[in-house]
N, CA, C, O and CB atoms as a CASP TS submission, in Angstrom:
PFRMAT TS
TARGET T0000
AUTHOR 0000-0000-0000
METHOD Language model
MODEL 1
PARENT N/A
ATOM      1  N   UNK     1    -134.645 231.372  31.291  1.00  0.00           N
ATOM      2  CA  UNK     1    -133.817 232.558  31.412  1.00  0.00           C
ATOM      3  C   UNK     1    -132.607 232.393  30.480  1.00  0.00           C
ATOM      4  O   UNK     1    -132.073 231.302  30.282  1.00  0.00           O
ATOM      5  CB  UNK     1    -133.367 232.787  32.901  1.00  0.00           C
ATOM      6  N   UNK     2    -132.299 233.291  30.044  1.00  0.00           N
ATOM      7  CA  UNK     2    -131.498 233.432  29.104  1.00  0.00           C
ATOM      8  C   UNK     2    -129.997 233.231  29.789  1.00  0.00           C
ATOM      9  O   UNK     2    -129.810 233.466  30.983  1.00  0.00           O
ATOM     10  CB  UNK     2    -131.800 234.763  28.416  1.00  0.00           C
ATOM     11  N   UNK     3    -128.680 232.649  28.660  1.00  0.00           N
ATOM     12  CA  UNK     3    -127.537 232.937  29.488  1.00  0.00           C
ATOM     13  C   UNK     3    -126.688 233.604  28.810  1.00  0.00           C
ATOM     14  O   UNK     3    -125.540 233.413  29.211  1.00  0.00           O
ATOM     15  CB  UNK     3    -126.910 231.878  30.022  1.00  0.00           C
ATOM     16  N   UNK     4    -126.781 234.371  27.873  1.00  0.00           N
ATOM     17  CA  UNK     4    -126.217 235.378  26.885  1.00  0.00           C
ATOM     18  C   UNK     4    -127.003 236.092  26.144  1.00  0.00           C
ATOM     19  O   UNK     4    -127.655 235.808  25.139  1.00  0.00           O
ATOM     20  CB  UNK     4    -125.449 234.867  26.029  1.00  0.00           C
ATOM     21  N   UNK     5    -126.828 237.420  26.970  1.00  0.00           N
ATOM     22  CA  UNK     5    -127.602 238.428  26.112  1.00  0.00           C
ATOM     23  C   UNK     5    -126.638 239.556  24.892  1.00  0.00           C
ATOM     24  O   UNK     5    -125.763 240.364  25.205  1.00  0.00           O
ATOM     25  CB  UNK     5    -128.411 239.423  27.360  1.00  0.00           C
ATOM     26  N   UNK     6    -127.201 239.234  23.391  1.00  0.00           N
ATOM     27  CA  UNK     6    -126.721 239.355  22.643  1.00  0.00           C
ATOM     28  C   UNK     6    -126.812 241.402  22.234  1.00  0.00           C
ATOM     29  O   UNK     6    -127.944 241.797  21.957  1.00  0.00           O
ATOM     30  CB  UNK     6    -127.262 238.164  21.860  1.00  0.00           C
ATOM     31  N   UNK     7    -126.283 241.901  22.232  1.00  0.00           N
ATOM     32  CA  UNK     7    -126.480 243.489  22.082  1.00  0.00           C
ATOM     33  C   UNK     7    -125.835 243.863  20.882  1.00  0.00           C
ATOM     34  O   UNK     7    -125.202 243.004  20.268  1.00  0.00           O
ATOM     35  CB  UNK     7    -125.864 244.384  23.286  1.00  0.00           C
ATOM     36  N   UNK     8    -125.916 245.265  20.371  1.00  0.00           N
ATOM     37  CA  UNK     8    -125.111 246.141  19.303  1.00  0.00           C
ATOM     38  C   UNK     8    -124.231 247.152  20.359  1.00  0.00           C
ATOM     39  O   UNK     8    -124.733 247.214  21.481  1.00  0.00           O
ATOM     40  CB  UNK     8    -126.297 247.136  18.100  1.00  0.00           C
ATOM     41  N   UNK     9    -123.209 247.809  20.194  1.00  0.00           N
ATOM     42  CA  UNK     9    -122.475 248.262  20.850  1.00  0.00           C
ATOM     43  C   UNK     9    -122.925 249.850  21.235  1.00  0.00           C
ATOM     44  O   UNK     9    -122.237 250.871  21.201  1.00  0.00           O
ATOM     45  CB  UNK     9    -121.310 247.996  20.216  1.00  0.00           C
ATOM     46  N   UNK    10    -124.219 249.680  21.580  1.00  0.00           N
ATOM     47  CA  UNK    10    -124.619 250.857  22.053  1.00  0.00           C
ATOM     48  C   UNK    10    -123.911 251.023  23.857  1.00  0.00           C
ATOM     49  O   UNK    10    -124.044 250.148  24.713  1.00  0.00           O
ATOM     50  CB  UNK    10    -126.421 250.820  21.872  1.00  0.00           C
ATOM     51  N   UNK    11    -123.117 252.477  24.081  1.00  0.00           N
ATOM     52  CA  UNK    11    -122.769 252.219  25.411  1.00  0.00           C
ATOM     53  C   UNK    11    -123.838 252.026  26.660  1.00  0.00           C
ATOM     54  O   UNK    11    -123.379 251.527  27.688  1.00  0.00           O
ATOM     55  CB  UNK    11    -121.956 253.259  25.690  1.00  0.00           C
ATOM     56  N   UNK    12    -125.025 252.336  26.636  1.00  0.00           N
ATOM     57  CA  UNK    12    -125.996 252.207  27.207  1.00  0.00           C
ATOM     58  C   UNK    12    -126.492 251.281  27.866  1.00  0.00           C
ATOM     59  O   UNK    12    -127.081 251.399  28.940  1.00  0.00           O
ATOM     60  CB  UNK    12    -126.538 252.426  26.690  1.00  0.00           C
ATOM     61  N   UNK    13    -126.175 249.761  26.941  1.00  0.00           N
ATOM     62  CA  UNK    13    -126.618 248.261  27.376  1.00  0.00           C
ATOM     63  C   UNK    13    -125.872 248.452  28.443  1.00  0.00           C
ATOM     64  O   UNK    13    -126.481 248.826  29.445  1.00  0.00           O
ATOM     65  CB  UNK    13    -126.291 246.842  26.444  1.00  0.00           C
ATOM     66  N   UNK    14    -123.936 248.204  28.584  1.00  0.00           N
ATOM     67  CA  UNK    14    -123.437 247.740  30.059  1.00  0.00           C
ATOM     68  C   UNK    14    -124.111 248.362  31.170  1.00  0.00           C
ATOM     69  O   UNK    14    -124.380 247.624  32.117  1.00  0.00           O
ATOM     70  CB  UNK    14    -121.955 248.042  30.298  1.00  0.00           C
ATOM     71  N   UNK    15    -124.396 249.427  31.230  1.00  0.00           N
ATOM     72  CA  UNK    15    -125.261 250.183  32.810  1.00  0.00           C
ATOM     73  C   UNK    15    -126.802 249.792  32.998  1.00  0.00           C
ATOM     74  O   UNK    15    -127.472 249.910  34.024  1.00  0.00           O
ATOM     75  CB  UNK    15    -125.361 252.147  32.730  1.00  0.00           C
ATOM     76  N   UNK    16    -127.207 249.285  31.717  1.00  0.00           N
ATOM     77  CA  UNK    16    -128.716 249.006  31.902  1.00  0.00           C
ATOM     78  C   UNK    16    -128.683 247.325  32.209  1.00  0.00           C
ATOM     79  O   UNK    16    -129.337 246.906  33.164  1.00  0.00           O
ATOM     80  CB  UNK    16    -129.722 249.483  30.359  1.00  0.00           C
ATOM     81  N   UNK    17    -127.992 246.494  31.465  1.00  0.00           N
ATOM     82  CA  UNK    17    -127.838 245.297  32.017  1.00  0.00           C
ATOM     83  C   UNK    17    -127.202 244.952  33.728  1.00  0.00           C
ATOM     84  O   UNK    17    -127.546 243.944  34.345  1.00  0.00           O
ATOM     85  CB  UNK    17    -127.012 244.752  30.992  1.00  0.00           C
ATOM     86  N   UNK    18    -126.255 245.983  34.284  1.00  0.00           N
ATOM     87  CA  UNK    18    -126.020 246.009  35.697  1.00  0.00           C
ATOM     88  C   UNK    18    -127.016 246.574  36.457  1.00  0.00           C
ATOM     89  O   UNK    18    -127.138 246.093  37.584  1.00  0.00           O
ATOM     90  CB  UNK    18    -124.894 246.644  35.996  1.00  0.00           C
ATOM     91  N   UNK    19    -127.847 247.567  36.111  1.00  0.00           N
ATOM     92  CA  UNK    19    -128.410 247.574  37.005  1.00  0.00           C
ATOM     93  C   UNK    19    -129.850 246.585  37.059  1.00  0.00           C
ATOM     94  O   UNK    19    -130.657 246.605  37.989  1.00  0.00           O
ATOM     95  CB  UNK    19    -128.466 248.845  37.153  1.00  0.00           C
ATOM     96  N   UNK    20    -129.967 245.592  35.630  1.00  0.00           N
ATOM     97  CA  UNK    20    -131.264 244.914  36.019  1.00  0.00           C
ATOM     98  C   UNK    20    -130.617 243.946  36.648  1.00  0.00           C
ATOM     99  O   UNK    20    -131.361 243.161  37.235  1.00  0.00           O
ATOM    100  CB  UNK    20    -132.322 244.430  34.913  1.00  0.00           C
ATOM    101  N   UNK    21    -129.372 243.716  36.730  1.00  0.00           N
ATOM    102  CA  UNK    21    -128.584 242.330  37.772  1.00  0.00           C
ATOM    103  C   UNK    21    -128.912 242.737  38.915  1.00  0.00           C
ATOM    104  O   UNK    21    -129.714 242.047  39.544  1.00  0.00           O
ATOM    105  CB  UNK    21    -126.791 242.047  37.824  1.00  0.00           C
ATOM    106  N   UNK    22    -128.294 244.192  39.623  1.00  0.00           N
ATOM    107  CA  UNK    22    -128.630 244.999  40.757  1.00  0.00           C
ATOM    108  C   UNK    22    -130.254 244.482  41.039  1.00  0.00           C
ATOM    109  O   UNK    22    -130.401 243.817  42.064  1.00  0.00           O
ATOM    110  CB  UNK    22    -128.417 246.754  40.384  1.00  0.00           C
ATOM    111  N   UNK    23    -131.227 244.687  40.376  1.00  0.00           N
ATOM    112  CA  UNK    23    -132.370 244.798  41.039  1.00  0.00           C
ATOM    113  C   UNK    23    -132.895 243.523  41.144  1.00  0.00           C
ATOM    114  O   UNK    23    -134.010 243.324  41.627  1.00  0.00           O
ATOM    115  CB  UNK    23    -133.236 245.684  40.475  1.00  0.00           C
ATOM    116  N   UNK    24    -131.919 242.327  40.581  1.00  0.00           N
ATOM    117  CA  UNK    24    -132.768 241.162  40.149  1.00  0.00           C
ATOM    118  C   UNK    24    -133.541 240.561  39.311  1.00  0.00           C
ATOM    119  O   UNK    24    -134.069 239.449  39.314  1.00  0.00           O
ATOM    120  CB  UNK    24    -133.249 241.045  40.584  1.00  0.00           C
ATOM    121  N   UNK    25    -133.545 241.306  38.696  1.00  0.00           N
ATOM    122  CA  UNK    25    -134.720 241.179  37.755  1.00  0.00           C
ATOM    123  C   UNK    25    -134.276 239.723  36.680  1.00  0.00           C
ATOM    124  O   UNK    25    -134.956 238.824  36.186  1.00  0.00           O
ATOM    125  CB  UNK    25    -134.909 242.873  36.772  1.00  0.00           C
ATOM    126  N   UNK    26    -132.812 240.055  36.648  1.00  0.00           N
ATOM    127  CA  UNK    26    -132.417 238.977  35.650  1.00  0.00           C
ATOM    128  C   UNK    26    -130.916 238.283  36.535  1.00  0.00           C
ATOM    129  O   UNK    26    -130.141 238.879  37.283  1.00  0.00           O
ATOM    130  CB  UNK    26    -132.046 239.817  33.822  1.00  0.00           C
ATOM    131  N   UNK    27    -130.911 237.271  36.229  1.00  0.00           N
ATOM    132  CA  UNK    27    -129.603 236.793  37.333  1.00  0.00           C
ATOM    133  C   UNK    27    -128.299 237.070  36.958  1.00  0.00           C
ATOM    134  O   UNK    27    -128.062 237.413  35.800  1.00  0.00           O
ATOM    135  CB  UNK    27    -129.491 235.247  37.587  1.00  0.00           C
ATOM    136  N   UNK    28    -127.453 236.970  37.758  1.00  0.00           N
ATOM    137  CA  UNK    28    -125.960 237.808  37.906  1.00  0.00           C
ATOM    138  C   UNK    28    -125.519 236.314  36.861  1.00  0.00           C
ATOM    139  O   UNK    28    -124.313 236.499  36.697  1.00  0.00           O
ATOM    140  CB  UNK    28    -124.970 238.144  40.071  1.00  0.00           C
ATOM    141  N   UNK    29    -125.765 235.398  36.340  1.00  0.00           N
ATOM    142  CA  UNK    29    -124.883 234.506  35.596  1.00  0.00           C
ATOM    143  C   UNK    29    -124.912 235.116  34.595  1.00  0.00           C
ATOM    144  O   UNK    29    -123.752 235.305  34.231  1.00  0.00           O
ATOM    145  CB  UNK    29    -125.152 233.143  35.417  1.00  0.00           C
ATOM    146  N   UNK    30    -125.963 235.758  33.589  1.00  0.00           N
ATOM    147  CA  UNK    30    -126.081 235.714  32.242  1.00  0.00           C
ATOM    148  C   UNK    30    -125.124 236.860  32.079  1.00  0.00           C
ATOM    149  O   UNK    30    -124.939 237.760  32.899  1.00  0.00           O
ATOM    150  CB  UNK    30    -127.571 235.832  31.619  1.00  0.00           C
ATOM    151  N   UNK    31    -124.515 236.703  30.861  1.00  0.00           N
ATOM    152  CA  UNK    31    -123.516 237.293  29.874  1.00  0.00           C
ATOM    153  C   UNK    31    -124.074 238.340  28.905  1.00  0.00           C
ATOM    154  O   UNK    31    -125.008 238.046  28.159  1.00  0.00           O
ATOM    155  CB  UNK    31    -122.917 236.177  29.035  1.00  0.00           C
ATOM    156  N   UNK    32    -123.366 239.890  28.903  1.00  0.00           N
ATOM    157  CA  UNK    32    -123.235 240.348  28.171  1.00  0.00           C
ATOM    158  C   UNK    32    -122.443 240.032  26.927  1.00  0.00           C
ATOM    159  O   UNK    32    -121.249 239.778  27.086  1.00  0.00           O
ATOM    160  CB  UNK    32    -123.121 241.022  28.664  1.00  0.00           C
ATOM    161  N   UNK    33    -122.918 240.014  25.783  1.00  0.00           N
ATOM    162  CA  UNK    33    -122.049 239.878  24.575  1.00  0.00           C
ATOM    163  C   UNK    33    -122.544 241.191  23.323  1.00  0.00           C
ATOM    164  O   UNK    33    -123.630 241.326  22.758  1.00  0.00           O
ATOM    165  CB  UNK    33    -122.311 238.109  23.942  1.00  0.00           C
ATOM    166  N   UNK    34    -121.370 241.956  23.209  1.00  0.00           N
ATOM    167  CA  UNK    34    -121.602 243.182  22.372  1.00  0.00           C
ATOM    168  C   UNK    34    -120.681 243.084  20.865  1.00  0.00           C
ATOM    169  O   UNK    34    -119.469 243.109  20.649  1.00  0.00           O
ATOM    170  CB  UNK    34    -121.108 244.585  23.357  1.00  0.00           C
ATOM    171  N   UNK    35    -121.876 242.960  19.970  1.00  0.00           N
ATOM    172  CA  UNK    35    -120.934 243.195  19.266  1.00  0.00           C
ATOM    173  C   UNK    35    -121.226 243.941  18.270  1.00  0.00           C
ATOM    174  O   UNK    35    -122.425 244.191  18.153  1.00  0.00           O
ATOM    175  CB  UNK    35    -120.410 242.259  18.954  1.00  0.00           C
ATOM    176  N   UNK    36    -120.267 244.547  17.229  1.00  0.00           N
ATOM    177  CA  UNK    36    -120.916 246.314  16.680  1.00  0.00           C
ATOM    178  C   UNK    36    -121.562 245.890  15.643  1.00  0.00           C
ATOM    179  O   UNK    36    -122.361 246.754  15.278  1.00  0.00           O
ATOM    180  CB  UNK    36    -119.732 247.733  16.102  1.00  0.00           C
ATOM    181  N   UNK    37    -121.590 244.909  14.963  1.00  0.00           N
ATOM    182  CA  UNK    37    -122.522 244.452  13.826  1.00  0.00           C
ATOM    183  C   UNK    37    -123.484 243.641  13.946  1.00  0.00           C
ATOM    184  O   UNK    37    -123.492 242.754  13.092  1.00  0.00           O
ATOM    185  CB  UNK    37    -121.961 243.928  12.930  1.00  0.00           C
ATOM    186  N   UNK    38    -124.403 243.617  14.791  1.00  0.00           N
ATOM    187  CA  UNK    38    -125.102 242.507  15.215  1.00  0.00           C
ATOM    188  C   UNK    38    -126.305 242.556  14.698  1.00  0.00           C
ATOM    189  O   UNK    38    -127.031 241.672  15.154  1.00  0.00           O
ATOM    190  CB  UNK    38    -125.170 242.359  16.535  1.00  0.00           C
ATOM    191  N   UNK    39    -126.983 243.484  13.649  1.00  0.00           N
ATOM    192  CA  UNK    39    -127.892 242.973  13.122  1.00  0.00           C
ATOM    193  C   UNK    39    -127.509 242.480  11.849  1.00  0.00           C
ATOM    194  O   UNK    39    -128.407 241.987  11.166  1.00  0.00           O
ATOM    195  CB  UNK    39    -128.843 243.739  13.137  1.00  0.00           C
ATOM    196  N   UNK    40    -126.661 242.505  11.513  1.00  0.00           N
ATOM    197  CA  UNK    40    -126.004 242.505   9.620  1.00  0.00           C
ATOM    198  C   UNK    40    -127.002 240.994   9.297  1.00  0.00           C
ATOM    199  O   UNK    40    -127.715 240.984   8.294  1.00  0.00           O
ATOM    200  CB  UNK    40    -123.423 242.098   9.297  1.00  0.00           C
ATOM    201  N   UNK    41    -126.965 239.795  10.215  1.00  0.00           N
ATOM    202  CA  UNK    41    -127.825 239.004   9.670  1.00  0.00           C
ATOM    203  C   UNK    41    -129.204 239.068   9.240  1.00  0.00           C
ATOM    204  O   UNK    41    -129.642 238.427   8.285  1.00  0.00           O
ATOM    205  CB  UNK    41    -127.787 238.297  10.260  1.00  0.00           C
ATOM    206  N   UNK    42    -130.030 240.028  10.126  1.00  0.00           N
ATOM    207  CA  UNK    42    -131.239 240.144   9.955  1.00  0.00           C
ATOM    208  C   UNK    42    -131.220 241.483   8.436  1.00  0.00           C
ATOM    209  O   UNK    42    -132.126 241.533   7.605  1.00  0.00           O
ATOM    210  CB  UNK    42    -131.967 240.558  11.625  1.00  0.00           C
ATOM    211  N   UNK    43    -130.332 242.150   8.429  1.00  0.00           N
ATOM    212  CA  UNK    43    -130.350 242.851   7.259  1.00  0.00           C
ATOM    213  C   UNK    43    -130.016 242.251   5.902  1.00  0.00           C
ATOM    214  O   UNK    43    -130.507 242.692   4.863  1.00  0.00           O
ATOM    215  CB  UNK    43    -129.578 243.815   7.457  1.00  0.00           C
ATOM    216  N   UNK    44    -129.215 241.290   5.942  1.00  0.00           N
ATOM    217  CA  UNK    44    -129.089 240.838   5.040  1.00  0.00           C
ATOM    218  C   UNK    44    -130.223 239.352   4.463  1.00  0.00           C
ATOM    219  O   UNK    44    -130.233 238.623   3.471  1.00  0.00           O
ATOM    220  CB  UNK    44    -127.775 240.747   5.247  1.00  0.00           C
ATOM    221  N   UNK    45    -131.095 239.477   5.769  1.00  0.00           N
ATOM    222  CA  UNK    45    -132.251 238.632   4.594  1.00  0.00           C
ATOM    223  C   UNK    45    -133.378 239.546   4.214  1.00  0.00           C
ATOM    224  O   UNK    45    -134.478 239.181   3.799  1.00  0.00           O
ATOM    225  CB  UNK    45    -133.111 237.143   5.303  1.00  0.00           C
ATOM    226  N   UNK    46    -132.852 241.148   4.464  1.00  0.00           N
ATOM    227  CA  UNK    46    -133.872 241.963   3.819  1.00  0.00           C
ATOM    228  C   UNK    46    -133.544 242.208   2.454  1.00  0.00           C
ATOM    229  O   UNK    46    -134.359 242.507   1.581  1.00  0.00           O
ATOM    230  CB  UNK    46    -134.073 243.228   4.493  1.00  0.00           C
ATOM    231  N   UNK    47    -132.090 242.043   2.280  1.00  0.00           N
ATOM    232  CA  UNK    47    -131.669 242.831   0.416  1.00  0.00           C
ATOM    233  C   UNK    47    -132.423 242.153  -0.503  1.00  0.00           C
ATOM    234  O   UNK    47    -132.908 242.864  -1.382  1.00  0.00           O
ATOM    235  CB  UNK    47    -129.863 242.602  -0.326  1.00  0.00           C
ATOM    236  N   UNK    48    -132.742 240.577  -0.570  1.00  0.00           N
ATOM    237  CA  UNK    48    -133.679 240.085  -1.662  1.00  0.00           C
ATOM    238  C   UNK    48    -134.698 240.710  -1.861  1.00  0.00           C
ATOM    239  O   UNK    48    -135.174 240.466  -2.970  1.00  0.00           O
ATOM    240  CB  UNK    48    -134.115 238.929  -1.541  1.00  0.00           C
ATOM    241  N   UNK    49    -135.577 241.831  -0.930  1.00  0.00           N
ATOM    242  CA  UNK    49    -137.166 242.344  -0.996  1.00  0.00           C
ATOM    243  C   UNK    49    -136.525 243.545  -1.537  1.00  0.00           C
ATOM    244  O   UNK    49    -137.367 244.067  -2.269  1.00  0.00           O
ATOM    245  CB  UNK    49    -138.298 242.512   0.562  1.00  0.00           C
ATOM    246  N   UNK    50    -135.402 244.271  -1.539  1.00  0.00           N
ATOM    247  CA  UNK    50    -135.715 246.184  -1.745  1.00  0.00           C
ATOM    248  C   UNK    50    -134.837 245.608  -3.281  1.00  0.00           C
ATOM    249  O   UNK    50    -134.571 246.409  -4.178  1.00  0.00           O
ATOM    250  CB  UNK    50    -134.586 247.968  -0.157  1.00  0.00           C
TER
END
């Protein structure tokens, strides 16, 4: 199980990550972490191909 779940700053994640705590699904320790640029790494090992 994960203990930091990494997101883009869509407002959507905080209510969808509480309520999978709510149901259990995932445990009340793990961490939201939002941050607004969070794919820039995976984009930037695309610029060598285009």
């Amino acid at each position: 199980m994960p203990r930091v779940m990494n997101v883009d700053k869509n407002p959507a994640y905080p209510a969808a990550v509480e309520a999978l705590k709510a149901d259990g699904t995932i445990p009340r320790r793990v961490a939201l972490r939002q941050s607004k640029y969070l794919n820039n790494v995976i984009e930037q090992d695309r610029r060598t191909v285009k």
